[in-house]
C-alpha positions in Angstrom: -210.3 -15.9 6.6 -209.0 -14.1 9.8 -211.6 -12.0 11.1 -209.7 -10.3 14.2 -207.2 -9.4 12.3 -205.5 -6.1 12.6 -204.3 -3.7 10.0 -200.8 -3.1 9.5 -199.3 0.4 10.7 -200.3 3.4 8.5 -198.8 3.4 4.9 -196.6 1.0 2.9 -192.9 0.6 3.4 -190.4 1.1 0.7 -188.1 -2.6 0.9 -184.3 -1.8 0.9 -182.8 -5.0 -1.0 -180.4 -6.5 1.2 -178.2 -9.9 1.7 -178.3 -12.6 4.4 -174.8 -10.4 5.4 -176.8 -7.1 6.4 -176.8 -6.1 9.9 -179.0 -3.7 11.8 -175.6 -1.1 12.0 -176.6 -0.9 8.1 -178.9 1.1 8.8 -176.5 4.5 8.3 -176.3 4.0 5.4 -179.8 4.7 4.4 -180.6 7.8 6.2 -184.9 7.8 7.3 -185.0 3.9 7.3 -186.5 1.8 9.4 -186.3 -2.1 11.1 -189.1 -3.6 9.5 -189.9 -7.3 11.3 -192.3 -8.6 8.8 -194.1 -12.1 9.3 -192.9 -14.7 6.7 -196.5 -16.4 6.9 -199.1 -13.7 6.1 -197.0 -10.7 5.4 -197.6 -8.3 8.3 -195.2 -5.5 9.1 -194.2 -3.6 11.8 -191.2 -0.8 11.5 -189.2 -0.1 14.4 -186.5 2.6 15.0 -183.2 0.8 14.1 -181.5 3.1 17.2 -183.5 2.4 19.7 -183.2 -1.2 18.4 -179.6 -1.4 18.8 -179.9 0.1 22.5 -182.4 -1.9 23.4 -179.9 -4.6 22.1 -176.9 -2.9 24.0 -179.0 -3.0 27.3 -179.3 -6.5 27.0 -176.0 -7.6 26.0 -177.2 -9.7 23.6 -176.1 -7.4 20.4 -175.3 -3.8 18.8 -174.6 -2.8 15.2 -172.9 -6.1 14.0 -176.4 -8.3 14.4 -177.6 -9.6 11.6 -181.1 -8.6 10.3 -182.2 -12.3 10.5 -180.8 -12.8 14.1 -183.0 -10.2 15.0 -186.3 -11.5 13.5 -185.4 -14.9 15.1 -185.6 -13.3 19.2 -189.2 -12.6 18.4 -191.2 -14.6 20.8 -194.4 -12.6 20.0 -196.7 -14.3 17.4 -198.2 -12.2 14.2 -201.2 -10.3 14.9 -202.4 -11.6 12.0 -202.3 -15.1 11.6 -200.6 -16.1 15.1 -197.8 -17.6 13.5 -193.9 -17.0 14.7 -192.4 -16.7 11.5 -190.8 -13.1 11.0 -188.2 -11.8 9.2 -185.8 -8.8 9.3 -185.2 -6.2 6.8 -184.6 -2.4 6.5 -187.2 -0.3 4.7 -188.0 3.1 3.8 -191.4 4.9 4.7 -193.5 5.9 2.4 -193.5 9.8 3.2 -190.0 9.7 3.3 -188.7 12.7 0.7 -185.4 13.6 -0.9 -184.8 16.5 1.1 -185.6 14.2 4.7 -182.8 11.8 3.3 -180.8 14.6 2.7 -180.8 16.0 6.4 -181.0 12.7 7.5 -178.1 12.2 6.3 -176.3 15.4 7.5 -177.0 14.5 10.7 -175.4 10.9 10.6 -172.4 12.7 9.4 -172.1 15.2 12.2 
């Protein structure tokens, strides 16, 4: 359909089911996750550090921890790479190489 369209970023991303009520601060919770924007439309994703995120957020003074997932998705002004559409959502994912003993340090270092 789309010839010029380019692949999604190496390896699938493990969904973390979340509410409407889930905000980017969530992310703690789930030590190695990552801010996935995904486009509604063709299903595209991108991941994003949820830290640098919430800095990037911070810098603008336009958010921090308490910012919904779907309030994020809605500031994207860039369209999909693959259809060209600007219909994203927010959500919080795991990578695929992600292991038990990552999640584990992970989440030692949260905790320090």
């Amino acid at each position: 359909m789309f010839t010029n369209m380019r692949p999604a970023p190496p390896g699938p991303l493990r969904p973390i089911p979340l509410d409407d009520a889930a905000s980017i601060g969530d992310f703690r919770r789930y030590p190695g996750c990552r801010l996935v924007l995904t486009c509604a439309m063709c299903g595209w994703q991108k991941p994003y550090d949820p830290e640098r995120v919430i800095a990037r957020l911070h810098e603008l003074k336009s958010g921090g921890h308490a910012t919904r997932l779907g309030d994020i998705a809605r500031r994207v002004a860039w369209p999909c790479p693959g259809c060209h559409r600007l219909k994203w959502r927010g959500g919080l994912a795991w990578p695929a190489g992600l292991t038990a003993a990552d999640s584990k340090r992970l989440a030692a270092r949260y905790r320090n």
